[in-house]
TORSEMAR-255042 format. One record per residue (C-alpha): residue in one letter; x, y, z. Coordinates in pm, whole numbers, plus 50000, padded with zeros to 5 digits. Last residue first. Layout:
BEGIN
aXYZ;...
***
This chain:
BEGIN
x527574806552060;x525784837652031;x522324833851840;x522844861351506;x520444893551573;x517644895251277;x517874904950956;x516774938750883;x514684963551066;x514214963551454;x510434973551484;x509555011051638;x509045012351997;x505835019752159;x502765038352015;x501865040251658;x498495059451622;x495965036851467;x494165052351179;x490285042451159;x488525012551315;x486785010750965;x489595002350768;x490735035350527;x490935025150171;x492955034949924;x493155026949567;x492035064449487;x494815074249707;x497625067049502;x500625085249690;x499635069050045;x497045073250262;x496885044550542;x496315011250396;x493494985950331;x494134981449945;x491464984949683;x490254952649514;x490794946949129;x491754979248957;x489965004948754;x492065037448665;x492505020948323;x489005015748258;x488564976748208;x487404962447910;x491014957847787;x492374967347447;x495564980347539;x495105015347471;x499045030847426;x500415052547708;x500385091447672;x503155108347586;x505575126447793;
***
């Protein structure tokens, strides 16, 4: 692969705007833990997609 071209910009490259408030995920140098720490999930996982259509 090659690398990509300089833009021009002032900012480093690895430099972004705020850091996200996430667990660990592939980037983790944009990472930041919240103070409380890692909250275990407990309890039933969400329902995903749209949700249940009213019966009539």
């Amino acid at each position: 692969m090659t690398e990509p071209e300089e833009s021009g910009e002032e900012n480093p490259r690895d430099e972004r705007a705020e850091p996200i408030l996430a667990p660990p995920t592939a980037n983790p140098t944009r990472v930041r833990v919240p103070p409380e720490g890692l909250q275990p999930h407990t309890g039933e996982p969400e329902p995903s997609g749209p949700p249940p259509a009213e019966e009539a």
